[in-house]
N, C-alpha and C positions, 0 to 999 in steps of 0.2 A: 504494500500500500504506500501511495506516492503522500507523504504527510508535508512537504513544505513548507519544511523548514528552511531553505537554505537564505541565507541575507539575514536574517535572524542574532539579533544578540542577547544569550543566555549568561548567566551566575549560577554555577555551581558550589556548593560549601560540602567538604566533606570531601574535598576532590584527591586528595593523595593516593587513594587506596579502594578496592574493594567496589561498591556500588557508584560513587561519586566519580571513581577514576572512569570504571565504564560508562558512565551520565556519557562524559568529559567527550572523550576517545567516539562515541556514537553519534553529538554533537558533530563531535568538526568533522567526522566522515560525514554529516548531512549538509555540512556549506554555512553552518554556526555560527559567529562572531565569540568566541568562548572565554569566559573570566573564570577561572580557577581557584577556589582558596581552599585552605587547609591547614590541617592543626595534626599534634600527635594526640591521639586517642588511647595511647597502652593504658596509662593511669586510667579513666573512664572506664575501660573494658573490663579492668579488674575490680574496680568498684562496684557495677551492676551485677557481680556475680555472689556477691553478701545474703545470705540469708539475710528475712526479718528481723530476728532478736539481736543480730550483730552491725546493724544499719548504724553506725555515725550519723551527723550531724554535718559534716564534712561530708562523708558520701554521698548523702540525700542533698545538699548545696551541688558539688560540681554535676553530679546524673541533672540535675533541673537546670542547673547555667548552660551545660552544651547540648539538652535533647528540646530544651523547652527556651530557656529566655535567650538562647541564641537566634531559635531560627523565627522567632517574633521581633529579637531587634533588627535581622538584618532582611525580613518581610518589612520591616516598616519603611528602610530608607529605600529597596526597591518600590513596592506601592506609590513612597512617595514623588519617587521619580518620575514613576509611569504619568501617575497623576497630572503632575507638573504640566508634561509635555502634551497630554490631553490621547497616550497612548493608551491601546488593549494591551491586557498580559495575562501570562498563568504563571500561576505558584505552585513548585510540585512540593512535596514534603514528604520524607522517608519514616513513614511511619513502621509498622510494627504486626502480626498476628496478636504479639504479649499486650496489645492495647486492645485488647476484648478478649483475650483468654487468660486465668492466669496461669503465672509458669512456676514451679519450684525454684527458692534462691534468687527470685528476680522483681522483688518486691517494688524495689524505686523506679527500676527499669520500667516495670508494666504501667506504672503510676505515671511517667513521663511520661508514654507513647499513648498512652487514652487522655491524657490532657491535651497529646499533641494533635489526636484524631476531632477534639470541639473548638481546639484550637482553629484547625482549618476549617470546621464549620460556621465559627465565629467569624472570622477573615471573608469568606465566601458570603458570608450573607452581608457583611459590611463593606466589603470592593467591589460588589455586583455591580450595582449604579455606575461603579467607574468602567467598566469591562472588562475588570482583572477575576480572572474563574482563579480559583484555590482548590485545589484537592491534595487527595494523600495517596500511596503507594502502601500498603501493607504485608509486607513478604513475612515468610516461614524463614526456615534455617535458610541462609543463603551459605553460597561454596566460595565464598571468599578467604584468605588468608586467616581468618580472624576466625571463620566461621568453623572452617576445617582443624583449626587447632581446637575448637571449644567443643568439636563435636567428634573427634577423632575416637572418643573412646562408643564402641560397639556397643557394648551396655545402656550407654548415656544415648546414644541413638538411635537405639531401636525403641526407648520410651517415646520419643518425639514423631520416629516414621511409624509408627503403630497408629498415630492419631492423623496421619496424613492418606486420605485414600488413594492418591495417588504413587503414593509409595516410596518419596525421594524426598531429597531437599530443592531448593531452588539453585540454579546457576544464574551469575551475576545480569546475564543477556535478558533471560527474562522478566527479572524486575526493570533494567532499562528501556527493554520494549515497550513498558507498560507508560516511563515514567512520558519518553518521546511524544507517547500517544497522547497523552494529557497532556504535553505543550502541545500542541499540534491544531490547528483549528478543526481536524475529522473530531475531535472532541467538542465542540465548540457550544455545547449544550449540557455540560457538564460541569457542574463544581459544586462544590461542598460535598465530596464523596469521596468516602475510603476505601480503595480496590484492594480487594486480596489477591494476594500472588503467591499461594500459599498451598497451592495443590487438592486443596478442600478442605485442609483444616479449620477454618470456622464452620465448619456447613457439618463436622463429624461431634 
């Protein structure tokens, strides 16, 4: 499907690694204008992995500054740009399955990603008027770097593809696909909605 995008200028966050890298890489093979940014993420990754009773104060601050009051400050100064200039846009947002299921050991994490799922319905229903659609992306296990270390162990994954009816985790291309599509104007009728790309896991 021919989505036309090319002449286009996207902001990717989150762009180093993993889902943001492929955003990045999917852009500029469609003719993108591409802004890139990025942050290290280890400390995060191991913070979200806290059981409940062991949550800091500290842990639940940095999980909410980079899942949540990041991607509303840096929604703000796009929106307000768009605005500005009297253009349309779309907001995509990397949400989550854990923002409507919960997960063991992922208590702040799932907390972020369902704030981050009204978050964009919030957005959506407030930058309509403007012409800016906001949606979200909500993938399973994805096979990125991160993903395949945290899911390496056989045990630990056959909890999580037991709940998935299609039987896999995700690979980085098909959260991409999805996200493309939601910029894309074949979407153009679309926003404030949370897509799963999750194999079936909310629907089991």
């Amino acid at each position: 499907m021919e989505l036309g995008l090319a002449g286009r200028r996207a902001l990717v966050t989150g762009a180093g690694k993993g889902i943001g890298r492929g955003t990045v890489q999917a852009l500029h093979a469609a003719g993108v204008q591409v802004v890139a940014v990025s942050r290290t993420r280890a400390d995060l990754d191991s913070l979200v992995r806290e059981p409940f009773l062991e949550v800091t104060k500290e842990a639940y601050d940095t999980s909410f500054n980079v899942n949540l009051r990041a991607v509303l400050q840096v929604s703000q100064i796009v929106a307000r740009g768009l605005i500005a200039r009297g253009a349309p846009g779309s907001i995509v947002n990397v949400s989550s399955q854990a923002s409507q299921r919960a997960i063991t050991n992922h208590s702040v994490y799932c907390s972020t990603k369902g704030a981050m799922d009204m978050l964009t319905k919030a957005m959506a229903l407030e930058l309509g008027p403007h012409k800016i659609r906001v949606n979200a992306v909500n993938p399973t296990v994805v096979m990125t770097p991160m993903g395949q270390a945290n899911w390496s162990n056989p045990q630990k994954a056959k909890t999580m593809l037991d709940r998935i009816p299609l039987g896999r985790f995700a690979e980085v291309e098909n959260v991409v696909d999805i996200i493309l599509f939601l910029l894309s104007d074949r979407s153009s009728m679309t926003t404030g909605s949370t897509v799963p790309v999750d194999g079936g896991f909310l629907a089991s």
